[in-house]
C-alpha positions as CSV (number, residue, x, y, z in Angstrom):
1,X,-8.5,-11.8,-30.8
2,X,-11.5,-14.2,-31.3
3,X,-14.9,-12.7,-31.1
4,X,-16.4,-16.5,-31.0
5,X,-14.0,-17.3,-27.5
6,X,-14.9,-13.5,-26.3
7,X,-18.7,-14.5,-26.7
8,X,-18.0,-18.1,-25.3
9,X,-16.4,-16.9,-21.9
10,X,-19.1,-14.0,-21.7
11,X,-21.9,-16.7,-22.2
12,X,-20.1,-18.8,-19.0
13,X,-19.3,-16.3,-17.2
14,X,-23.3,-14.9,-17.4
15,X,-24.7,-18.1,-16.4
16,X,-22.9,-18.4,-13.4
17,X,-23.7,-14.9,-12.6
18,X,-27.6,-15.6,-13.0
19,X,-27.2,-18.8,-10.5
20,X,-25.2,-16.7,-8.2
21,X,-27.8,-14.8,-5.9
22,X,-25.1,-12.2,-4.3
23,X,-24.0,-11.4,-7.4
24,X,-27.3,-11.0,-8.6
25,X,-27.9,-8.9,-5.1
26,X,-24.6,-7.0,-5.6
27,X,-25.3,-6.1,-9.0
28,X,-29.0,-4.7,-8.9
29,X,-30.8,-4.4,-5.2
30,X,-27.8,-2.9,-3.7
31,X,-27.8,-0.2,-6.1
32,X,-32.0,0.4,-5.9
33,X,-31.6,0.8,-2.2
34,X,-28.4,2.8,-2.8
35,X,-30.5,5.3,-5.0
36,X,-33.3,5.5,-2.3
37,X,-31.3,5.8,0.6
38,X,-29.3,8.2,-0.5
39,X,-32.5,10.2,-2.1
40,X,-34.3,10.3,0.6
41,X,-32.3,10.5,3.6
42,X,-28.8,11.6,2.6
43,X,-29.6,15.5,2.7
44,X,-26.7,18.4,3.8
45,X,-29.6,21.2,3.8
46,X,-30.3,22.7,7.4
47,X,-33.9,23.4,7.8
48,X,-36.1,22.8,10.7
49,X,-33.9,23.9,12.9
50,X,-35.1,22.5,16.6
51,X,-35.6,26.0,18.6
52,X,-36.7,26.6,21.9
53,X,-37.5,29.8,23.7
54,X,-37.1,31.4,27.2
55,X,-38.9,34.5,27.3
56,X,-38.3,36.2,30.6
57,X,-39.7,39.6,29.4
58,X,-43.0,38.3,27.8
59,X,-44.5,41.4,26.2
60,X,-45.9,41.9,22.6
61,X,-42.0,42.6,21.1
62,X,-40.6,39.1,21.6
63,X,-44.1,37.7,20.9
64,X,-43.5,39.3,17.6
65,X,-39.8,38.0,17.6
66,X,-41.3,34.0,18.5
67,X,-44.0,34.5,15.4
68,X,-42.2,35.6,13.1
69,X,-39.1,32.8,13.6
70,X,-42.4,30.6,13.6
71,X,-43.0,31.5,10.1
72,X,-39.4,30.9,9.1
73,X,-38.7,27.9,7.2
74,X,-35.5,27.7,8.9
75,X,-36.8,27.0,12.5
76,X,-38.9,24.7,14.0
77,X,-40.2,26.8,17.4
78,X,-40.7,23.3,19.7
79,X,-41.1,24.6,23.0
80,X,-41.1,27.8,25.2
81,X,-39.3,27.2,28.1
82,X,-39.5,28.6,31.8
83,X,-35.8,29.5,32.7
84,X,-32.1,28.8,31.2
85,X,-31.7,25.5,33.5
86,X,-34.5,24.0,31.3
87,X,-32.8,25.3,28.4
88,X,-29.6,23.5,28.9
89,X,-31.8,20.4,29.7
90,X,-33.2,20.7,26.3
91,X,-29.7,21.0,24.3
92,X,-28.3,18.2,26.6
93,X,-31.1,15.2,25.8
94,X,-31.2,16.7,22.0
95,X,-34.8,18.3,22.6
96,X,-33.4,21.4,21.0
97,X,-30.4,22.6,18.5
98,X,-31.2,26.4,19.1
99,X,-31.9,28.4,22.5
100,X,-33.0,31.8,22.6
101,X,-33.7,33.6,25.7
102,X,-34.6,37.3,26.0
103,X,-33.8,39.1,29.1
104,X,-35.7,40.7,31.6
105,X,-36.3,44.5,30.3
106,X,-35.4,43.5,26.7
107,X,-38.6,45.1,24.8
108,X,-37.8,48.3,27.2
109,X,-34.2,48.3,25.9
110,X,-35.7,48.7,22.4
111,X,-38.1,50.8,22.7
112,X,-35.5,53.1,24.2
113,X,-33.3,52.6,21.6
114,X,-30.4,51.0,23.4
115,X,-28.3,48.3,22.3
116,X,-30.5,45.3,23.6
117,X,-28.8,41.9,24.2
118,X,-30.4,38.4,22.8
119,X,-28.5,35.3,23.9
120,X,-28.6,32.0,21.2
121,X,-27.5,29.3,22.7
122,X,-26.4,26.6,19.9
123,X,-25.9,23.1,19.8
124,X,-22.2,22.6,18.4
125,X,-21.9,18.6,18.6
126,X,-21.9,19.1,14.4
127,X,-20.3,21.9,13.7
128,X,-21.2,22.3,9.8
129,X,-24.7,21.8,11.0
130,X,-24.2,24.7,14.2
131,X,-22.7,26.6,11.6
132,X,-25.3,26.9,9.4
133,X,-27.7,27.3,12.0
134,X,-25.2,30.6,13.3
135,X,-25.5,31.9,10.0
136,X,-29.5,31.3,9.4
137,X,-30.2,32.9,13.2
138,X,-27.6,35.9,12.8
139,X,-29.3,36.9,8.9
140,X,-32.7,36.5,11.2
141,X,-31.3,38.9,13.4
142,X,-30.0,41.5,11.1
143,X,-33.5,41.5,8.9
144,X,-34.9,42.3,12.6
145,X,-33.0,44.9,13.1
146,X,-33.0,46.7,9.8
147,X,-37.0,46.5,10.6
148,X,-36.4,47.5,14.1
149,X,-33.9,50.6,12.3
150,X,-36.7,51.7,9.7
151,X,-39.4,52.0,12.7
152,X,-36.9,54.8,14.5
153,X,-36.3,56.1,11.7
154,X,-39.9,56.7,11.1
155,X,-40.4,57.8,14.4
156,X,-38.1,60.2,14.0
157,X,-39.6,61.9,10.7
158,X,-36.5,60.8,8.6
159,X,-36.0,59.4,5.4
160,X,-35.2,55.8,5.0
161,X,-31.3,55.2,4.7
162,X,-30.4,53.3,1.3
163,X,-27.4,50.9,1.6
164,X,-24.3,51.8,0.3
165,X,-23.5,48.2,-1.3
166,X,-27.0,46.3,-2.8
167,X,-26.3,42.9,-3.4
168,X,-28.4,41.2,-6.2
169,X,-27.6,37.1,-5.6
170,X,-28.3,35.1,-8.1
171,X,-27.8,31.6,-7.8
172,X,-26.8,29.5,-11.2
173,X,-27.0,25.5,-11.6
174,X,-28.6,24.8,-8.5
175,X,-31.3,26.9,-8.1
176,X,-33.1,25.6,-5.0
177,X,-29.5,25.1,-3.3
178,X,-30.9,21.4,-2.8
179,X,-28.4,19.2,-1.9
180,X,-30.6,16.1,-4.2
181,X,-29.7,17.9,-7.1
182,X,-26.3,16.7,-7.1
183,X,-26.1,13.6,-4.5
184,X,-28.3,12.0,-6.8
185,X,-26.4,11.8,-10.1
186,X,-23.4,11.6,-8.1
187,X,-24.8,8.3,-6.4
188,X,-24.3,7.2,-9.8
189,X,-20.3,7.0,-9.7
190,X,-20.6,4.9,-6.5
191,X,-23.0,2.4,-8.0
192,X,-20.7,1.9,-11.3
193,X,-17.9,1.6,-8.7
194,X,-20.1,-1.5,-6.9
195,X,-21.1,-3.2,-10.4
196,X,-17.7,-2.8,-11.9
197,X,-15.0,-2.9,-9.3
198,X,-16.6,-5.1,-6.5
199,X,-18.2,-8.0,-8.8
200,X,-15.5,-8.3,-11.2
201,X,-13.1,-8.3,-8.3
202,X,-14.4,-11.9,-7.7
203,X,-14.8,-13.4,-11.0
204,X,-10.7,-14.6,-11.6
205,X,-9.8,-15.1,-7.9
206,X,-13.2,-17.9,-8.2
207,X,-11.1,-19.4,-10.7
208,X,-8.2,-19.7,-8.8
209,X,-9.7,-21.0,-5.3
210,X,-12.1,-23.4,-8.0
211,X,-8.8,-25.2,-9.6
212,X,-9.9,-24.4,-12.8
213,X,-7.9,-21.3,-13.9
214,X,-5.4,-24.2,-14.8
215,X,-7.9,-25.7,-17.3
216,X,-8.3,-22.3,-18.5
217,X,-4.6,-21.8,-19.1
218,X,-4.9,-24.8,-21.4
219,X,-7.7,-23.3,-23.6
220,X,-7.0,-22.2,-27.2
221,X,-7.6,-18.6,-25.8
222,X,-5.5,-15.0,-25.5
223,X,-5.4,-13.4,-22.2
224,X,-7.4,-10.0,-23.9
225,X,-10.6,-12.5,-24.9
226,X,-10.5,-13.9,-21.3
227,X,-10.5,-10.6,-20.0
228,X,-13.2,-9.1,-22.2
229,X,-14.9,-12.4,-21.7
230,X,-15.2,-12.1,-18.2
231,X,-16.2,-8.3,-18.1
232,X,-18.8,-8.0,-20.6
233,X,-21.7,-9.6,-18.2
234,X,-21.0,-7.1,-15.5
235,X,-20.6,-4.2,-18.5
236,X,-24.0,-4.7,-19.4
237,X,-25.5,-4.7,-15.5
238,X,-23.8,-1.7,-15.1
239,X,-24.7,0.2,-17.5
240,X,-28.6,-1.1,-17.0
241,X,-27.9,0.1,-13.4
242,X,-27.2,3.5,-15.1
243,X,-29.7,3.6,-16.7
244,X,-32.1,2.6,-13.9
245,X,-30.4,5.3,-11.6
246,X,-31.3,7.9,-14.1
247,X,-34.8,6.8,-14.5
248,X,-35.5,7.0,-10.6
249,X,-33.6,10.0,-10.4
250,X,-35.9,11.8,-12.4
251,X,-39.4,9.9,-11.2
252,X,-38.5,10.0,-8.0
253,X,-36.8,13.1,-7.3
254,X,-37.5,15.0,-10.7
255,X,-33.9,15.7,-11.3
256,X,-33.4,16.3,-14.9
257,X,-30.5,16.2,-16.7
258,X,-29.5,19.2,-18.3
259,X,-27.2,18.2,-21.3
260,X,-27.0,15.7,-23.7
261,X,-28.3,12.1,-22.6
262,X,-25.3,9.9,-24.8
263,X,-22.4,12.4,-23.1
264,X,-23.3,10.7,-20.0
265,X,-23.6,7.0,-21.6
266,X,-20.0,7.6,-23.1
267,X,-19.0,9.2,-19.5
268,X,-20.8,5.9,-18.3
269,X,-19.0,3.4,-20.3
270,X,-15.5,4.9,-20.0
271,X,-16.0,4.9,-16.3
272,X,-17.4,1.3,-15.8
273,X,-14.2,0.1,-17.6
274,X,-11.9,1.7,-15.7
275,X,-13.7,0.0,-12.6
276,X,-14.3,-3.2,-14.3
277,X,-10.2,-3.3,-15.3
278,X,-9.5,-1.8,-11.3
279,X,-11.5,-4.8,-10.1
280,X,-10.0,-7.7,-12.5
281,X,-6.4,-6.4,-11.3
282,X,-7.2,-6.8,-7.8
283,X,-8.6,-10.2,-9.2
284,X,-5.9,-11.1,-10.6
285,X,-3.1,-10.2,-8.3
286,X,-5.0,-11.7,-4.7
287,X,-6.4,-14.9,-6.3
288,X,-8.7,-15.4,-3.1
289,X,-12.3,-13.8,-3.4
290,X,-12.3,-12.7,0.2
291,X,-9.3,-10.6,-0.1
292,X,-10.3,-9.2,-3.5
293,X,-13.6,-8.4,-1.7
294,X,-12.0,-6.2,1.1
295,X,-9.3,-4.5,-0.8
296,X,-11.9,-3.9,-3.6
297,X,-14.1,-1.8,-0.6
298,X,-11.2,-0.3,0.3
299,X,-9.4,0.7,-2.6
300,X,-12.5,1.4,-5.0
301,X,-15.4,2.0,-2.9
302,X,-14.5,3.7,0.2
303,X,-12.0,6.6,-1.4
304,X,-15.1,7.0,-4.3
305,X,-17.3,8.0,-1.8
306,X,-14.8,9.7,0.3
307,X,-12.3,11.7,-1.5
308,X,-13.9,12.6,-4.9
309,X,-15.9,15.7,-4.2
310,X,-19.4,14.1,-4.1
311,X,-20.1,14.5,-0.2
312,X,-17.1,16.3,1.4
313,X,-15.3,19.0,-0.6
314,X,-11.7,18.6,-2.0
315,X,-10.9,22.2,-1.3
316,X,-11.6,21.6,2.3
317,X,-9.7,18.2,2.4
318,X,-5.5,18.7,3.2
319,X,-3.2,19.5,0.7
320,X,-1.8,15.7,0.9
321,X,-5.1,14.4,0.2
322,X,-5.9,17.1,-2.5
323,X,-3.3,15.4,-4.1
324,X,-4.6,11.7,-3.6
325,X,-7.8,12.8,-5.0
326,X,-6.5,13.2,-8.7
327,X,-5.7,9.8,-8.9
328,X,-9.4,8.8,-7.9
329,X,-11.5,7.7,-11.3
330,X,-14.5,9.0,-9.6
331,X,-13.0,12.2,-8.9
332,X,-13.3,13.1,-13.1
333,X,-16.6,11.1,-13.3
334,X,-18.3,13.2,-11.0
335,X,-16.9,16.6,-12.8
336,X,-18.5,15.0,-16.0
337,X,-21.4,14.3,-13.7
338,X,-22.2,17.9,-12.3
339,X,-21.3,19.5,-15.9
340,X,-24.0,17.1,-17.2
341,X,-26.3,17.6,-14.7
342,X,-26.4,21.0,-13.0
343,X,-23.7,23.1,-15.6
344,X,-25.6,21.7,-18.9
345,X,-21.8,21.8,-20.3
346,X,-20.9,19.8,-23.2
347,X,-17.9,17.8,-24.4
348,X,-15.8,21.2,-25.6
349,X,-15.9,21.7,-21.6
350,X,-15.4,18.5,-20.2
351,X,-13.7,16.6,-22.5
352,X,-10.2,17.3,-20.0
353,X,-12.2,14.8,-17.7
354,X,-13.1,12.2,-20.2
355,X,-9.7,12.0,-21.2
356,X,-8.4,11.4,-17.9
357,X,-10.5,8.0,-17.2
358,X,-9.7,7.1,-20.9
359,X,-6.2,7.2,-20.0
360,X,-6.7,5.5,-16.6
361,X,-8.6,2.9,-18.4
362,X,-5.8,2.2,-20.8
363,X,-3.7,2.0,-18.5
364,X,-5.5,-0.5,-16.2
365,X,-6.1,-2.9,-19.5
366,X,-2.2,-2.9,-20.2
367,X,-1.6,-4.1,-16.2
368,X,-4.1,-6.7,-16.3
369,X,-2.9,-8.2,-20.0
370,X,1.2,-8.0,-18.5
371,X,-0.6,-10.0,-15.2
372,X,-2.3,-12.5,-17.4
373,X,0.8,-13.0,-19.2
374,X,2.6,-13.6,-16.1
375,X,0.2,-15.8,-15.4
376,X,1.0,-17.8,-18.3
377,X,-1.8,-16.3,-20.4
């Protein structure tokens, strides 16, 4: 394998890539606006919780109720309203995600220490979001009450009651349960995915629909330096995008990573070869750029974002798709990702992962050098 036709095809190939402008938009503004989409919109916390209230007792308890869901973080107190048929107004145009409505009598319930109903009324179009929200209002509820239970107690000259069980949480890796904290780094497996998979998807099939991939077949060169020739542009934009993705991450967002900084360039360049090798297969075996294009969304992009545990669970997915999952590259780069990130784990910890995409990158190199050869390469 020449070094001098490996440099030769990477010098081509980079200056058609620098007079191509959507290559030049694939490779570095769609990634940028990636980061800062996903930063600052892309969010699975539940807080600010749209409440409304119909108070049909109106006395100083459930004006004590109303101020103290005020000062929860949890709840956004929007509007009080005057009866249940404005309620259900609210929750039907979106006004309001959370209803509550005391009854008539319900402060005198209390204060004679009956059981005293409060109806929510939730908003259940998203259930992980009504959910949440069910959760947040019924640990409202319960602090209430164990207030409400320490008043009679009081009242009735006893001793406070302890607990039987006292739970001490303490929450590791991700202290502030922000969901940032790990959207952002794993934003960084979807832009690798973009760079290397999508662009490099393009750069044989040009070849093909240009006429010239027979010229090339009559070059003095081996199918490995056309290969390597072709990837190393879109190698070096990807791992700049990398490295550009970290750097916002931690201006922007001030998410730093916990571990060592070249675990994640060796997790970075493993990964962006496995991507680049997926998209110079797809490349190779559909010869037309706009069918490279598509199955390259749909094969690379699509199931990265989907089914490798960076938005949506795997434990939660069926056991079919569970299955699917370990054959996703991004599905390992995210592990190394998180461990990096949040875990501050090193190599002795993830190195299952890294050997996984190595494999998978192997593999994919072997494929595309038996298709070149095929090709008469």
């Amino acid at each position: 394998m020449s070094i001098v036709n490996i440099i030769a095809i990477a010098r081509k190939e980079f200056y058609h890539l620098i007079r191509d402008f959507r290559s030049l938009y694939l490779a570095f503004i769609i990634p940028l606006l990636l980061i800062l989409l996903f930063g600052y919109a892309l969010t699975l916390d539940v807080d600010n919780i749209r409440t409304a209230v119909v108070d049909y007792d109106k006395t100083d308890l459930t004006r004590d109720f109303i101020r103290r869901l005020k000062a929860s973080t949890y709840f956004d107190v929007r509007d009080s309203l005057p009866n249940t048929m404005a309620a259900t107004k609210a929750l039907d145009h979106g006004r309001a995600s959370l209803v509550l409505v005391f009854p008539p009598g319900w402060t005198a319930g209390l204060r004679a220490d009956r059981r005293t109903p409060l109806q929510v009324l939730l908003d259940g179009s998203d259930p992980n979001f009504a959910g949440l929200s069910r959760g947040f209002i019924n640990a409202f509820v319960e602090r209430y009450n164990r207030d409400q239970l320490i008043e009679f107690l009081d009242r009735q000259g006893m001793d406070k009651i302890e607990p039987p069980v006292d739970a001490r949480i303490r929450i590791w890796f991700n202290e502030d349960l922000e969901s940032r904290n790990f959207i952002i780094p794993g934003i960084i497996a979807i832009i690798i995915m973009i760079v290397g998979a999508m662009l490099t998807s393009l750069v044989i099939a040009r070849e093909y629909e240009n006429g010239t991939m027979e010229t090339i077949r009559a070059l003095p060169i081996s199918g490995g330096e056309f290969l390597f020739g072709k990837a190393i542009p879109y190698f070096f934009i990807g791992l700049t995008d990398v490295l550009i993705a970290i750097l916002m991450g931690q201006v922007l967002f001030g998410i730093v990573m916990k571990s060592s900084f070249w675990l994640i360039i060796l997790g970075s360049t493993i990964y962006l070869w496995v991507a680049m090798s997926l998209g110079l297969f797809i490349s190779i075996a559909t010869k037309s750029q706009l069918v490279a294009n598509q199955l390259a969304i749909l094969i690379t992009y699509m199931p990265s974002f989907l089914l490798s545990d960076f938005v949506f669970p795997i434990e939660n997915m069926p056991k079919f798709l569970q299955v699917v999952t370990r054959i996703i590259p991004a599905t390992y780069f995210i592990d190394i990702l998180n461990g990096l990130y949040l875990r501050n784990l090193g190599l002795a910890h993830l190195w299952p992962s890294y050997v996984v995409l190595a494999g998978m990158c192997l593999l994919l190199l072997l494929l595309n050098f038996r298709k070149l050869r095929k090709e008469g390469m």
